[in-house]
C-alpha positions in Angstrom: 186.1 69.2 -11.4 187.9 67.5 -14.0 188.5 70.4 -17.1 188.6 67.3 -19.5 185.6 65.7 -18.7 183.5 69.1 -18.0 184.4 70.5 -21.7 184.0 66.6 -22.9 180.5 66.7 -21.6 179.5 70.5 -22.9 180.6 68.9 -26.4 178.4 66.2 -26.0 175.3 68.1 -25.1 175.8 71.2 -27.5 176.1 68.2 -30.0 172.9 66.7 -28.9 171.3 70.5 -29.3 172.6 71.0 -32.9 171.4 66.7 -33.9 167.7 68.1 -32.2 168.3 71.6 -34.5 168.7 69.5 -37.7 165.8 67.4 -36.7 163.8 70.6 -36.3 164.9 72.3 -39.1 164.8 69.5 -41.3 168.1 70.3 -43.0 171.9 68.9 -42.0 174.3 71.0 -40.6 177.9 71.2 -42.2 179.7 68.7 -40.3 183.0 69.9 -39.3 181.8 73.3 -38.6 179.5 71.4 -36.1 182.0 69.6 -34.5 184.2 72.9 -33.9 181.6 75.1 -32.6 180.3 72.7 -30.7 183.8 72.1 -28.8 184.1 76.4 -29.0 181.0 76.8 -27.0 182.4 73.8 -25.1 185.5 75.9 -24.3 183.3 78.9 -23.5 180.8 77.0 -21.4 184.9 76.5 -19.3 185.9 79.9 -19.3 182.1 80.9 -18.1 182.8 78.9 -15.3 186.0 80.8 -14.0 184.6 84.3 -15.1 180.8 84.5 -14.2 180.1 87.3 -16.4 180.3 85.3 -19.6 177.3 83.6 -18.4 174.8 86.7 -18.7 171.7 86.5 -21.3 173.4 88.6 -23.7 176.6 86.7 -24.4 174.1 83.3 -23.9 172.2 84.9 -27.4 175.2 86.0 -29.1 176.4 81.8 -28.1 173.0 80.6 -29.7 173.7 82.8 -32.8 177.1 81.3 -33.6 176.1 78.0 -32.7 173.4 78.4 -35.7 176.5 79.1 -38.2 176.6 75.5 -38.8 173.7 75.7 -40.8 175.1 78.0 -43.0 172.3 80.4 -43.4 171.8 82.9 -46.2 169.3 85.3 -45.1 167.8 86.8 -42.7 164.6 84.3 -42.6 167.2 81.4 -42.3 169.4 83.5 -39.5 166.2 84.0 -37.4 165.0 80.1 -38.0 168.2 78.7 -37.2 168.7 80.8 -34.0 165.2 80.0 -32.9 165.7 76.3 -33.3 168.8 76.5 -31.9 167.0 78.0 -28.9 164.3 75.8 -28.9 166.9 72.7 -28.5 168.8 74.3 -26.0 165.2 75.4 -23.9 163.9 71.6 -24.5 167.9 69.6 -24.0 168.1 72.0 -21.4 164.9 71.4 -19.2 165.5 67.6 -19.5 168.8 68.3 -17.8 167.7 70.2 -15.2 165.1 68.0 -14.4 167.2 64.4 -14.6 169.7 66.3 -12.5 167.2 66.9 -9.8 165.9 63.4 -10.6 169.7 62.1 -9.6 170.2 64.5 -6.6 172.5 67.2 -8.2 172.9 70.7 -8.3 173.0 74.1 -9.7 175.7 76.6 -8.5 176.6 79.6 -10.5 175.2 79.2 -13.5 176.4 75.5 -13.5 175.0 72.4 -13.2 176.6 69.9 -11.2 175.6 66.4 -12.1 176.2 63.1 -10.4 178.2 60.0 -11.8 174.6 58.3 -13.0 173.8 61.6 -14.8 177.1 61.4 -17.0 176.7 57.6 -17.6 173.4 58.7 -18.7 174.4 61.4 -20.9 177.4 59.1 -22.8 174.4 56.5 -22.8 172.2 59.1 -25.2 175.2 60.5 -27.1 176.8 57.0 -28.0 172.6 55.6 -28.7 172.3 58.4 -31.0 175.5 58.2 -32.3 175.7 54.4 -33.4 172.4 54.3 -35.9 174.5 57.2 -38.0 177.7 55.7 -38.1 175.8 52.1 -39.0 174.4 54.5 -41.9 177.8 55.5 -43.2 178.9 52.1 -43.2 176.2 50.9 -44.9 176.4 53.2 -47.5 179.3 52.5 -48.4 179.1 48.9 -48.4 176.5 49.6 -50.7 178.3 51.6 -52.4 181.5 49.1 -53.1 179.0 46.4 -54.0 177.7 48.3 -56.8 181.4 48.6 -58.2 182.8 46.0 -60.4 185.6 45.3 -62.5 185.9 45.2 -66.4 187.8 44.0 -69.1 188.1 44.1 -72.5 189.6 41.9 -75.2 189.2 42.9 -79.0 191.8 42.6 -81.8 194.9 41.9 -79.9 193.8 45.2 -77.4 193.1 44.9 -73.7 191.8 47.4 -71.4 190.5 47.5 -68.0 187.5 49.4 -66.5 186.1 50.4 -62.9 182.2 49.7 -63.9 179.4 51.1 -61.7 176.3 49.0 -61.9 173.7 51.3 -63.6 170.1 49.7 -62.3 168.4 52.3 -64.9 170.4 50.9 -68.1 168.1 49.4 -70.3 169.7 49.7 -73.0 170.4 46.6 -75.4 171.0 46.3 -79.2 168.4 45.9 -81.1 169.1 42.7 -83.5 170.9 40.5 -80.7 168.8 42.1 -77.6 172.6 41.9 -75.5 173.3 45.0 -73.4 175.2 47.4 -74.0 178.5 49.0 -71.6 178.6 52.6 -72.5 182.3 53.6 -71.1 185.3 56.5 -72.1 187.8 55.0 -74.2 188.9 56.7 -77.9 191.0 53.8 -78.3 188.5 51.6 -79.0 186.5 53.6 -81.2 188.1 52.5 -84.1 186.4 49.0 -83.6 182.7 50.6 -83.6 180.8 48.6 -86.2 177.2 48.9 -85.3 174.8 51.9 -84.2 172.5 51.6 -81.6 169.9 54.0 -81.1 169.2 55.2 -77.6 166.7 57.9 -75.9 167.3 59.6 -72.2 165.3 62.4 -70.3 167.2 64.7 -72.1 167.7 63.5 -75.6 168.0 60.7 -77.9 170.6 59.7 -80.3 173.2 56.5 -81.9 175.7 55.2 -80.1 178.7 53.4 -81.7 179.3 50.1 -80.7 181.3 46.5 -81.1 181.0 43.2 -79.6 184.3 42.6 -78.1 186.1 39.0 -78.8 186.2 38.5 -75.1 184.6 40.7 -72.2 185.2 39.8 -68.3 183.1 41.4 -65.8 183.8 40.8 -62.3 186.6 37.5 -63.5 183.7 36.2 -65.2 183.3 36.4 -69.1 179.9 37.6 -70.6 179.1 39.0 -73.9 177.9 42.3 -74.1 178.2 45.0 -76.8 180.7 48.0 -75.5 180.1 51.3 -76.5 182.7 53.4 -76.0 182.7 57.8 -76.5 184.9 60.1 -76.5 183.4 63.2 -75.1 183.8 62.8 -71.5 186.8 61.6 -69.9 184.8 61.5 -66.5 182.3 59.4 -67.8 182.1 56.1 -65.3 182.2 52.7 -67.1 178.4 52.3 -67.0 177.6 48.0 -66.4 173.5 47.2 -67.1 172.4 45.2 -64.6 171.2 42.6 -67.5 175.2 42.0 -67.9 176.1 41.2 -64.4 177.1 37.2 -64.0 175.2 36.0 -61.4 171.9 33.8 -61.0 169.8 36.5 -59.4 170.7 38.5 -62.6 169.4 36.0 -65.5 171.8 36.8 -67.1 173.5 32.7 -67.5 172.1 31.5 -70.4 173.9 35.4 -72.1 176.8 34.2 -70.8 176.4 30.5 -72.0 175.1 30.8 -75.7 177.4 32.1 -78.4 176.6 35.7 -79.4 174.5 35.5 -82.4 175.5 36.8 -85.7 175.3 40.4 -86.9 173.4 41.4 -90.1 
């Protein structure tokens, strides 16, 4: 017995209970605390081997409790429902094994179960199938993520500032004369340029912002014209970009960018 590979394949499959625990429970479990009690009960699952004891039903319930913890539950209803889907996993991952090790010709000796070659391939097969579609997640959500990011910079009056914008798909708002959007971002500096009020309503209130069309604005390289409304109040406020000011064709937002802005009354 290799000790790497048996406490690399106990990770896998207490992995595989807690993914089947999530699914059950229909919540997420904290993910480092996952990883290390999975490898724990790994390292357990080890030392059971080499002292048969540790392998009795009462130290298997006390294993099932603190591979709950992951869930991080706060009473005693979510203590008893993580434990019993814990459980359930372990009864259901558990029987598969037993039978796909029969399936492959292996063995149980001692409380442990001696699968062949095929079994593991099979095993790292699952884990790595399961694995993949939540890694391709992350990725993708992050692409996302960095698409919806775009640089921004502003020219007014001899000033120049630059901005990380976040696309805002639910910014609607536009001043009222011209109908141009409007970039709502943190910046006292250029609240001394604010020459017109635009009204605006959220879910939570409704109010003026101060505004200014900007001699030049670039978003992404690529100058637009937009009115920039900047605040103040919160330093953390993101540089908020309407989708209606993003220079691309799927954006119709070219003939913005190609007329002059009109003129303010």
């Amino acid at each position: 017995m290799y000790i790497e590979l048996y406490i690399f394949d106990n990770f896998l499959m207490n992995y595989l209970i807690v993914l089947l625990s999530q699914a059950i429970l229909g919540r997420r479990a904290n993910k480092w605390l996952k990883v290390g009690i999975c490898l724990f009960a790994a390292i357990y699952a080890l030392f059971a081997y080499y002292v048969p004891i540790m392998n009795l039903w009462v130290f298997k319930i006390v294993l099932c409790v603190i591979m709950a913890l992951p869930f991080r539950p706060r009473s005693v209803r979510d203590v008893l429902s993580s434990v019993g889907a814990v459980f359930v996993s372990t009864a259901l991952i558990g029987g598969a094994t037993f039978a796909l090790v029969y399936a492959f010709s292996g063995d149980f000796r001692g409380g442990v179960v001696y699968a062949p070659n095929g079994m593991r391939v099979l095993l790292y097969s699952v884990s790595v199938g399961l694995m993949l579609p939540i890694i391709f997640r992350k990725l993708a959500k992050r692409r996302i993520k960095a698409s919806m990011q775009v640089p921004v910079r502003v020219v007014h009056k001899g000033n120049e500032c630059e901005f990380n914008g976040i696309v805002d798909t639910g910014n609607l708002l536009t001043e009222p004369l011209s109908g141009l959007p409007v970039i709502v971002l943190y910046s006292p500096q250029l609240l001394e340029f604010c020459e017109v009020e635009i009204p605006y309503a959220d879910i939570s209130k409704a109010g003026v912002l101060k505004a200014f069309l900007p001699d030049k604005l670039f978003i992404d390289g690529i100058e637009v014209i937009a009115f920039v409304a900047p605040t103040d109040k919160d330093k953390n406020m993101p540089c908020l970009v309407p989708v209606l000011s993003i220079p691309h064709k799927n954006k119709g937002v070219e003939k913005n960018v190609d007329s002059p802005a009109p003129p303010l009354h």
